[in-house]
N, C-alpha and C positions, 0 to 999 in steps of 0.2 A: 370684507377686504377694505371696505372703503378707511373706517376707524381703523386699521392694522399703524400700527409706528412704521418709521423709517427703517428701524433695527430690524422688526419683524419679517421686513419685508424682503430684505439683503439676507437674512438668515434663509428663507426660502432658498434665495437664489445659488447663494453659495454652501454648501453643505461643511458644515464643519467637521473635520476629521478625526473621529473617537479611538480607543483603543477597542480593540475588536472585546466581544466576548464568548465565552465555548462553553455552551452547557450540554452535560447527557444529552443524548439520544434516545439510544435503545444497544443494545446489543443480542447478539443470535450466536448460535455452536455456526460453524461454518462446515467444516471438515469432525469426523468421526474416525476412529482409528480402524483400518479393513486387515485384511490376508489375504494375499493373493496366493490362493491355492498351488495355481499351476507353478509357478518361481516361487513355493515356499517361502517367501517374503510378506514380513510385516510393514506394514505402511503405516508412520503417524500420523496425527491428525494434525502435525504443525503447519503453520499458512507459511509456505514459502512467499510468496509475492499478492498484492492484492493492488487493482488499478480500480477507478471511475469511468464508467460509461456514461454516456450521452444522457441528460437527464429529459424526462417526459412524461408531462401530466404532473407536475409536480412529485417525482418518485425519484426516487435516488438508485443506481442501477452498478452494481458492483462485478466486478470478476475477480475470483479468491480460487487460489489452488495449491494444494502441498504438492506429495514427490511427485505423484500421479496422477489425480484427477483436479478437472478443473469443475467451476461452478460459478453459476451464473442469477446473480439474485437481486431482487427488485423489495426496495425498502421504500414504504408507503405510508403516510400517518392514515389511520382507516377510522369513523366514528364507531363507540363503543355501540355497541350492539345488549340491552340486558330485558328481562324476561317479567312483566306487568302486568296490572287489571288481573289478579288472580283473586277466587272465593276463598282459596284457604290461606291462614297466616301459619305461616312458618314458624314463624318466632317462639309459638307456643307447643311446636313439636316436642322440645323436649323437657318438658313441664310432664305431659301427658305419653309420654313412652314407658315406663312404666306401668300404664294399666293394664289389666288383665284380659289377655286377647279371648279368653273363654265365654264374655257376657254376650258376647257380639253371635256367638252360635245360639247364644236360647232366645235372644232378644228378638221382637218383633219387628220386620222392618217395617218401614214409612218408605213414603216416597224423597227422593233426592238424599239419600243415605241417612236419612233418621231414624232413629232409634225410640222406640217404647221407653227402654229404660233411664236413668240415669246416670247409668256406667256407659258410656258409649268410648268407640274408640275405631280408627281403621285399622283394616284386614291386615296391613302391612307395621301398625305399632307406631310411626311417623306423624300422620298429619291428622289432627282432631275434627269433629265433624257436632257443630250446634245438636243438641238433641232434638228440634225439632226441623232441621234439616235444613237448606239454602233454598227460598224460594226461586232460585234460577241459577243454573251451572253456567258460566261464563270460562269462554275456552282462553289460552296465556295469550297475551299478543307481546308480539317481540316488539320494542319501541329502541329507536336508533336515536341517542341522546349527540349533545354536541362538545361533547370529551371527544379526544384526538388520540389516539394513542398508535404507533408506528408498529409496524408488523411488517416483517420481512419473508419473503416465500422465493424459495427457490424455483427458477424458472426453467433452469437447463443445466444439464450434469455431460459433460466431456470426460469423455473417460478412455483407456486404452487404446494409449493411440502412439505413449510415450515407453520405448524401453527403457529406457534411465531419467533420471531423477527432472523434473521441471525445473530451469533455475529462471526463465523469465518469462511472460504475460505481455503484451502491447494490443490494445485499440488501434483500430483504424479510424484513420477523419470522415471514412467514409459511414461511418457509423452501425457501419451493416457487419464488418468481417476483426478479427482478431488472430493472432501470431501464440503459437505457445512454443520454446525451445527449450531442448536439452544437449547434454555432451554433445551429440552427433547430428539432430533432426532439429529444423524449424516446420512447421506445420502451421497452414493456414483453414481458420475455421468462420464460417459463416454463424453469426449469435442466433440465428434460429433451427439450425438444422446441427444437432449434436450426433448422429448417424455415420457423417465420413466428416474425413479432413483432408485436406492438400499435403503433400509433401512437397517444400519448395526448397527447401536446402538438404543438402546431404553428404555428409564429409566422412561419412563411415568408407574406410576402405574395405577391397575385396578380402584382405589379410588384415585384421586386427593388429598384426606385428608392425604392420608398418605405418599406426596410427600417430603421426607425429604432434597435433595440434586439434584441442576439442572448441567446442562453442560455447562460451559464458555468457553472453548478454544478446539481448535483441531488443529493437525498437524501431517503432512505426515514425515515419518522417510527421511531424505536424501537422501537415498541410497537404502533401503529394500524397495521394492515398497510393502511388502503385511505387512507394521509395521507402527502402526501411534499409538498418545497418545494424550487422551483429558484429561482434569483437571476437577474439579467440586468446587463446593462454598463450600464445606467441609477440601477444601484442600488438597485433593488427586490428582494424576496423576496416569491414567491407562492405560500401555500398552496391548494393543490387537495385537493377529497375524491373519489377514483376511482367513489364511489357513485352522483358525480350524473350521469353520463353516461361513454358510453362516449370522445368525446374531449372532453378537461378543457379546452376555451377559455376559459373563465371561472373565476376562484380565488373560492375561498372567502372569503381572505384577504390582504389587500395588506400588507405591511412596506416604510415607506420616511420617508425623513427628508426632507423638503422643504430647501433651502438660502432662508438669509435673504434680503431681498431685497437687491438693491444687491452682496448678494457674489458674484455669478456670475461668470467669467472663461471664459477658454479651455479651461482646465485642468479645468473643474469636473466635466465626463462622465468623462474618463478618472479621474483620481481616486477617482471616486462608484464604477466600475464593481470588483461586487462576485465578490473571487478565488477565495473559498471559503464554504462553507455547513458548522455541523455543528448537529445535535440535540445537544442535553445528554442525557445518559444516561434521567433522570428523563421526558421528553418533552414536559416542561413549558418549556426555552429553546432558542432558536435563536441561535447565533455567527454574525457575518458576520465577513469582511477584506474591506477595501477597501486601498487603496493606502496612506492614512494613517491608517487608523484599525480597532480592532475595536470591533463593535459587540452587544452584548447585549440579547436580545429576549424578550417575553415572549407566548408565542402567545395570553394570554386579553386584552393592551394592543396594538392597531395602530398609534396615534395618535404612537409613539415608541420609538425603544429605550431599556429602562432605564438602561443605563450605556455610554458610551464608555469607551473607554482609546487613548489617543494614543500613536502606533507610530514612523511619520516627522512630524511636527510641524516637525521642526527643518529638514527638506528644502523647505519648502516657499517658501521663498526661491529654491532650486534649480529649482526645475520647468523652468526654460524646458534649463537643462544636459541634465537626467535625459530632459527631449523629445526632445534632440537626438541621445544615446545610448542610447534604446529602454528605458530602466530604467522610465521612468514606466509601460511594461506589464506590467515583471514582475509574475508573479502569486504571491504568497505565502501558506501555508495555515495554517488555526489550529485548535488544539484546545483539551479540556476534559477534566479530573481526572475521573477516575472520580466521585468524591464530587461534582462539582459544584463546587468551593469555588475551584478556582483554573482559570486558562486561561491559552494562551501562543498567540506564533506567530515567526515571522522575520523577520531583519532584512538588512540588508549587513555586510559585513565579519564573517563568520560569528557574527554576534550574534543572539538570541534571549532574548524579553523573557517575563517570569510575572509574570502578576497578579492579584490577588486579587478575589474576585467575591463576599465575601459579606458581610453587615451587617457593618460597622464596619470591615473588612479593608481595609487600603489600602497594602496592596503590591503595590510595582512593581519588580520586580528584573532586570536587565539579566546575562545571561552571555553567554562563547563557548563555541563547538562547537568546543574542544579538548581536550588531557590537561588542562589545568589552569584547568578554567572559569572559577573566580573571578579567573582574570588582568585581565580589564579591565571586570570591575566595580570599580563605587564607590559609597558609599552615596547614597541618594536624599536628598534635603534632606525635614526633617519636613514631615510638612500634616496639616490638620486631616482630622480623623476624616468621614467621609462614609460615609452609608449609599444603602441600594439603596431604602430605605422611600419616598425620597421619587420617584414616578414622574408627578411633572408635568414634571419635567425630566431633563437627561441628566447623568450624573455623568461628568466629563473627567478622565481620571488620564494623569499621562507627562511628560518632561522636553519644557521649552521653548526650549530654547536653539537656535538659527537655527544653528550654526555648525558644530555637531558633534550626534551621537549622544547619546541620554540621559546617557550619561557624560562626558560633552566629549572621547571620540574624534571623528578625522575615519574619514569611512567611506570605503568600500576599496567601490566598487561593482563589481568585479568579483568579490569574492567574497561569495555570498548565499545564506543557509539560506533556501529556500523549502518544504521539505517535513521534517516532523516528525508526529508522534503520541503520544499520554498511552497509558500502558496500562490496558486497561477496569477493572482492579480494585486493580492494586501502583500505587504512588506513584514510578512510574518513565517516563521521559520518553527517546522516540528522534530524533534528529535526524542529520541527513543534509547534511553539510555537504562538499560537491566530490565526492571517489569514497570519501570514509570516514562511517562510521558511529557515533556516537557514542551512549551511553547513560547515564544520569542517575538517581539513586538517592536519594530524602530520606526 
């Protein structure tokens, strides 16, 4: 240290900041496709939803579930394990496979498998044996080398617990218990004991007829281990506190934007109904997606989300098309910067949009989920500055143009990033656009 430079020593201190790098793993089948006897239903093996657990002992600890069961697995690098100190060479097994298993019936034995003659050969045709035999049999020893190699083992299998399809997964902070929802049930499970589960929501009515509104999304509060919020296809988002009862029929909290009057249509439920839910890091906001829009919420304001940002605006000319070919249901998800400061989510034609979510910040930037994202961007036209301070109203950011996409592409609905992720702490973004995976660096 003493001989170290000036530079050397400033370079310690301050870390200079690289672009990340992402190599392989490992990968594992997760899910296997079943039937369920009793409802004659086939179940795929596709992973609807898959979250990170608390990591320990160096292990990486996942929860992955399709329609129905959920699954709990612990991925480990483990040293390789191979099999040494052996008297026979293998290598020369099959050199000597071949010989004639007959000699070994008339031949005289010796001691330690030796043979009189000199055709010799084992019982089994495989491994060859010195004709005058091994002066000592040495038993294999396993010897554990210092190669790494990652092995994943399932720890815990959740299962039947869901009549209809899983559409979300959440961790608790408390690192012990986790949430799994469908159309009608959220269910609370302790990650050691896959035996029962909690029923703590439940919107199934007594009459199926008068089922007006299901459950789409559910998520654990950051921070409050006993505070989570599911959304519904009416386009609500309901805080519950698990404190006040054991099942949460009643929220604490309602999130929901009323439509003006006079503007209702056909289209207005499906649109409203909301695709995803996330907490902000801090546990202070809530992100919705809806079909055209995301919305920015503030848990201590009900009365409105602070800011919009307009997503498909320019579809909405379309709708009655997008009705006709299912798209109006796709469900697309959205995230948030580690920091808080910006959010994205997805679009068609593998585009995905970022925007800025903090006082005076008003970007809205359009890329693709390809090699060369800035291909069909184009710059946004100026606007005026807008802040988040003002929350009697909603701040609306996003291209308006009816004909095309915020950049006056036409879109490509058959191809559509619906699933992406920020990463909790680097300024790096994942998107998942058809069966490739893309990753993003600023």
């Amino acid at each position: 240290m003493q001989n170290a430079s000036r530079t050397e020593l400033e370079r310690q201190d301050y870390s200079v900041p690289r672009h990340p790098e992402f190599r392989y793993k490992t990968e594992f089948q997760s899910h296997e496709p079943e039937f369920d006897y009793l409802k004659s239903l086939e179940i795929e093996e596709k992973i609807n939803k898959i979250k990170w657990g608390q990591t320990a002992n160096n292990a990486l600890f996942i929860l992955s579930t399709n329609d129905k069961t959920i699954k709990y697995w612990k991925v480990q690098d483990k040293k390789v394990k191979r099999i040494s100190v052996m008297n026979l060479d293998t290598s020369q097994s099959a050199d000597n496979g071949t010989t004639s298993s007959s000699s070994t019936s008339s031949s005289r034995g010796l001691p330690n498998g030796g043979s009189s003659e000199k055709s010799y050969n084992c019982a089994n045709n495989d491994l060859p044996f010195p004709p005058g035999g091994y002066a000592s049999l040495r038993l294999p020893v396993v010897v554990t080398g210092q190669e790494l190699n990652p092995v994943a083992r399932c720890r815990r299998v959740y299962a039947h617990a869901h009549d209809y399809h899983i559409n979300s997964i959440s961790n608790n902070s408390d690192g012990e218990t986790f949430i799994s929802a469908d159309d009608l049930r959220i269910n609370l499970w302790n990650l050691e004991i896959n035996s029962q589960s909690f029923n703590i929501v439940d919107v199934k009515p007594a009459n199926m007829e008068d089922l007006t509104e299901v459950i789409t999304c559910a998520e654990f509060h950051p921070t409050h281990c006993n505070t989570l919020a599911y959304s519904s296809s009416k386009g609500a988002i309901r805080l519950i506190d698990l404190r006040q009862s054991a099942l949460c029929d009643n929220h604490s909290k309602l999130f929901e934007e009323h439509e003006a009057p006079g503007s209702k249509s056909f289209f207005t439920e499906i649109i409203a109904s909301v695709s995803d839910i996330k907490f902000a890091r801090d546990g202070r906001h809530i992100l919705s997606r809806d079909y055209m829009t995301l919305k920015l919420w503030d848990l201590n304001m009900d009365s409105g989300p602070v800011a919009t940002f307009q997503v498909h605006e320019h579809l909405r000319p379309k709708l009655c098309d997008l009705y006709e070919n299912d798209s109006i249901f796709d469900k697309f998800e959205c995230c948030l910067s580690g920091d808080g400061h910006r959010l994205a989510t997805g679009s068609y034609s593998n585009l995905f949009r970022v925007f800025g979510c903090t006082s005076g910040n008003t970007e809205a930037t359009t890329l693709e989920a390809s090699r060369n994202p800035m291909r069909r961007q184009v710059a946004n036209p100026t606007r005026p500055t807008r802040t988040l301070t003002s929350l009697t109203r909603a701040v609306r950011r996003g291209g308006e143009n009816a004909g095309a996409d915020g950049n006056g592409n036409s879109n490509d609905f058959s191809t559509k990033l619906l699933h992406l992720a920020w990463h909790p702490t680097e300024n790096s973004i994942a998107c998942a656009a058809g069966n490739s995976l893309y990753m993003y660096y600023a």
